[in-house]
C-alpha positions in Angstrom: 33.2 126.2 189.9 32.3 129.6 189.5 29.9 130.7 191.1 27.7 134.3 190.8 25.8 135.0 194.1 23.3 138.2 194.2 22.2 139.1 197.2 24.5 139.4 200.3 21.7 140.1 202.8 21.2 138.8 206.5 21.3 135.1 205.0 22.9 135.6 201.6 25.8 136.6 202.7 27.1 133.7 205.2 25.7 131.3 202.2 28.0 133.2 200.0 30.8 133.2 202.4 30.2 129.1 203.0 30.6 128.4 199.5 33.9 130.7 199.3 34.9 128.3 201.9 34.5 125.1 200.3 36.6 126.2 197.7 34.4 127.6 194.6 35.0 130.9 192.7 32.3 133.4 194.2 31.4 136.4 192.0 28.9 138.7 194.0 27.2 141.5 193.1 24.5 143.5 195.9 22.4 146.4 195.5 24.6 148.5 197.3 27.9 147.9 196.1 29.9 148.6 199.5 28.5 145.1 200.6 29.8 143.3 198.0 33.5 145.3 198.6 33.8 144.2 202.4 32.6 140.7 201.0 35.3 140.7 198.4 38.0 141.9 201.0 37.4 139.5 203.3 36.7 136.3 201.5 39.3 136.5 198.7 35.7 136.9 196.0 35.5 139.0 193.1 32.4 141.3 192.8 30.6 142.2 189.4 29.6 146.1 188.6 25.5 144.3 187.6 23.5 141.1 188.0 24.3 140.5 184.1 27.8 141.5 184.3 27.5 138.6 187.4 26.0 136.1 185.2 28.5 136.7 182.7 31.2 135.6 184.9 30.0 132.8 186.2 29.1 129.0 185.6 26.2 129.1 188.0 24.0 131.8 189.2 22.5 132.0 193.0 20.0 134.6 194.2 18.9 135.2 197.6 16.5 137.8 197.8 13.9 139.5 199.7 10.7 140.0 197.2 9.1 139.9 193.8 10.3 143.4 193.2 13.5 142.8 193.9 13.8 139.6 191.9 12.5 141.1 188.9 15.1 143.9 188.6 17.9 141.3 189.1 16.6 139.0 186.2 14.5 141.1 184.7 15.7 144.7 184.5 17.8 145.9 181.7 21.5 144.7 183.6 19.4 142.0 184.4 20.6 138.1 184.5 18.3 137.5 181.8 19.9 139.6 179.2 23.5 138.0 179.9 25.6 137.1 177.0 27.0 133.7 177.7 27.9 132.9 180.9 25.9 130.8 183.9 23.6 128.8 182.4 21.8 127.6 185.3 20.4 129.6 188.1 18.8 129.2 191.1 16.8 131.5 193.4 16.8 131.2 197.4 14.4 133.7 198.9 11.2 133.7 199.7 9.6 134.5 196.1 5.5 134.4 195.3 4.8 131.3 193.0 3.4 133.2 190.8 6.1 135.0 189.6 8.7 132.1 190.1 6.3 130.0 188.0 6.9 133.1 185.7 10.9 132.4 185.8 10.6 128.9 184.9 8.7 130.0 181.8 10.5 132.8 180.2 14.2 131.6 181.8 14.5 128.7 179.3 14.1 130.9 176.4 17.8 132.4 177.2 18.6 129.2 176.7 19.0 128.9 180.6 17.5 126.0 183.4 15.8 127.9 186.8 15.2 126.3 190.2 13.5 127.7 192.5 15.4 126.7 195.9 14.7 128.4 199.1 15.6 127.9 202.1 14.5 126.5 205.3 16.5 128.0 209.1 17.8 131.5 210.1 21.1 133.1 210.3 22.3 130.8 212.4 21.8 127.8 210.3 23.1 129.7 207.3 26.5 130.3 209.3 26.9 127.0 210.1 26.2 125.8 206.8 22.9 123.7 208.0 19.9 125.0 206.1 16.8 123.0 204.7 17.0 123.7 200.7 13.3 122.7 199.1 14.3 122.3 195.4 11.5 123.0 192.8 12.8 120.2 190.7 13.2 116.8 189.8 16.5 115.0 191.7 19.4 114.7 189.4 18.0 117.5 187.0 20.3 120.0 187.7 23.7 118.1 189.0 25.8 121.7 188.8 23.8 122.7 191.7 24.4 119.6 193.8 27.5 120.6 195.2 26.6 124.5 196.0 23.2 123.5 197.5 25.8 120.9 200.0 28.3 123.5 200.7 25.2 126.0 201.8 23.0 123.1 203.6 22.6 120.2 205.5 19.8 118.6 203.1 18.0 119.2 200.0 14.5 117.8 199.3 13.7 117.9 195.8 9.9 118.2 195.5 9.5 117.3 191.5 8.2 120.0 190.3 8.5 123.9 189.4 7.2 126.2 191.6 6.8 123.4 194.2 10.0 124.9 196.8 8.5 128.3 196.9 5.3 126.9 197.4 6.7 124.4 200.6 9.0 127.4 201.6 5.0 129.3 202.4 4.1 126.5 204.1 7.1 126.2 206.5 7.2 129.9 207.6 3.6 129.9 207.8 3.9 127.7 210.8 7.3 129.5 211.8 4.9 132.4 211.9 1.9 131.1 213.6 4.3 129.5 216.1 5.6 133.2 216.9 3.0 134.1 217.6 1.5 131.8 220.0 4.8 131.5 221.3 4.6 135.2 222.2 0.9 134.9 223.5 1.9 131.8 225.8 4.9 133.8 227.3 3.1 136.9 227.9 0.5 134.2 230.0 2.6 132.5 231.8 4.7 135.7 233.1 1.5 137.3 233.9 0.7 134.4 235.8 4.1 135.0 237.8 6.1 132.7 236.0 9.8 134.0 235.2 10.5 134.1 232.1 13.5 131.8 231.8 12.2 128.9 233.6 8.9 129.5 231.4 10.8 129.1 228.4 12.6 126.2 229.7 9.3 124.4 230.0 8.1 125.6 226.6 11.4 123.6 224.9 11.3 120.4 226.7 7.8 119.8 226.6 5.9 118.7 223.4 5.5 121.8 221.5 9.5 121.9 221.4 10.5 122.7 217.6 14.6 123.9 216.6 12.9 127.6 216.4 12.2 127.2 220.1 16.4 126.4 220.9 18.0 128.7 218.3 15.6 131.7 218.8 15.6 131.4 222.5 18.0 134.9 223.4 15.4 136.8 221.0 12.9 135.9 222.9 14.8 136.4 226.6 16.1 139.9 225.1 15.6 141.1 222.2 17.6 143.7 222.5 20.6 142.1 223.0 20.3 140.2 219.6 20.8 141.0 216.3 18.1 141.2 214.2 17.2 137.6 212.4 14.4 138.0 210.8 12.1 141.5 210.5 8.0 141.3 211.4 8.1 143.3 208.1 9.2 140.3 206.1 7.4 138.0 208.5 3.9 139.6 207.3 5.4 139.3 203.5 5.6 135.8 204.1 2.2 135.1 205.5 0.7 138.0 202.8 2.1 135.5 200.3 1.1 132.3 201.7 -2.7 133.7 201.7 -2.1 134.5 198.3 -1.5 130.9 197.4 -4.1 130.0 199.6 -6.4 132.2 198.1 -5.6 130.7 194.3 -5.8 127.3 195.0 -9.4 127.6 197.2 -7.8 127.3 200.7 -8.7 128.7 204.1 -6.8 129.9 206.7 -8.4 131.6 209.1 -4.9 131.2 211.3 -2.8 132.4 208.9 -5.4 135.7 208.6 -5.3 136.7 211.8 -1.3 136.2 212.6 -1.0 139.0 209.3 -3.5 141.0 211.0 -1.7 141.0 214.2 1.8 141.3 212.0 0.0 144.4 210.3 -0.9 146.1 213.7 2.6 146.2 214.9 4.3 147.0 212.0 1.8 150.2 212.2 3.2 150.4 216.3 7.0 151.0 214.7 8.2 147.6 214.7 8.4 146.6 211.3 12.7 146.9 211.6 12.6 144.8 214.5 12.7 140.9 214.6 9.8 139.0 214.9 10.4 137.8 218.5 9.5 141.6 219.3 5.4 140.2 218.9 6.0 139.0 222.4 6.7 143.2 223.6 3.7 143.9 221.2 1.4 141.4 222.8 2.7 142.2 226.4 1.8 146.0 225.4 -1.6 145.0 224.4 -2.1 143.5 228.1 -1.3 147.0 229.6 
């Protein structure tokens, strides 16, 4: 099949490169272009000069992208998808989108004679390397069979939850405890090394014991040092995601008070410089606070 991918950030572009891998066509097209050329290069892909010249080209369209903003110049915008003359004729978006606007997409999509699904994505970069992400489908099973076989080469499972909207409202609900759990995590590590505990045999507690989640094992070297890691995922984008889940909350008469004070911590230290940095780097925020 071929298949358009937009985005070729931290997690888009090992996606990408897994569905190169199990054999598909991959078009890509990324805001800056010289991403898309080493992608090319080294996975035998083409690349497309806009998202509508990518949608164009392809049977299917995926997007994996950071925000609302972003997602409405790639569909939206004048090269948008949307304005594609032939081409894909389904699409699917990955990232962690506001329901409102992907609500939005499912109503104005159809009239280019296109099907959406909203799609994101549950595990880090790790999981997107090996091929092992979580995909929470806004859609009924067996409604969009072209998909099928790109959301397997990408992931280990897909739950289709029935109905639109419905994976990027789950995808809020997952990283809102991914986030809450960073930061208890980061507040229970700062105790217990206080306390006179190292570090490492802390932690080893912390993942055999019966708060132990995957994000304990697969973030564990963030945690240990930071600073030997790549970046996974930025507190920047981490107070996004909670931003938007209290949005959601906010609409549908929800309260969470948990969820309001992990953004207001997220807020503080993205004001203390460490918006760039992963998330794990709450624990070196909350340790600084104890100073």
């Amino acid at each position: 099949m071929r298949v358009g991918f937009a985005g070729l950030g931290r997690m888009g572009v090992r996606m990408a490169a897994n569905l190169a891998r199990a054999g598909h066509e991959v078009i890509v097209w990324n805001r800056t272009s010289e991403k898309a050329e080493v992608f090319t290069k080294v996975h035998g892909a083409r690349s497309a000069a806009t998202p509508r010249a990518l949608a164009e080209q392809s049977d299917a369209v995926i997007s994996m992208l950071a925000d609302d903003v972003a997602l409405d110049a790639v569909y939206s915008g004048p090269d948008g998808i949307l304005n594609a003359a032939g081409g894909a004729m389904v699409l699917a978006e990955m990232g962690t989108i506001s329901v409102p606007r992907i609500l939005n997409l499912h109503e104005v999509v159809p009239a280019s004679g296109r099907r959406f699904v909203d799609a994101p994505v549950s595990g880090a970069t790790q999981a997107a390397e090996a091929a092992q992400l979580l995909i929470m489908a806004g859609a009924a099973e067996g409604s969009a069979p072209e998909l099928e076989p790109l959301f397997a080469a990408m992931g280990k499972r897909t739950i289709w939850l029935g109905k639109p909207g419905t994976g990027a409202a789950m995808k809020l609900g997952v990283n809102m405890l991914i986030h809450g759990l960073n930061q208890t995590l980061a507040e229970a590590l700062s105790l217990t090394t206080a306390a006179g505990i190292d570090p490492e045999a802390a932690y080893e507690v912390l993942e055999n014991s019966a708060v132990a989640a995957p994000v304990l094992f697969y973030r564990k070297g963030l945690y240990l040092d930071e600073a030997a890691h790549e970046v996974s995922f930025t507190v920047a984008l981490a107070r996004k995601d909670v931003g938007l889940a209290l949005d959601l909350a906010r609409a549908n008469g929800v309260v969470m008070p948990q969820a309001e004070l992990n953004k207001a911590v997220l807020k503080a230290a993205g004001e203390a410089g460490f918006d760039a940095r992963d998330m794990a780097s709450i624990l070196s925020f909350v340790k600084r606070g104890l100073k």
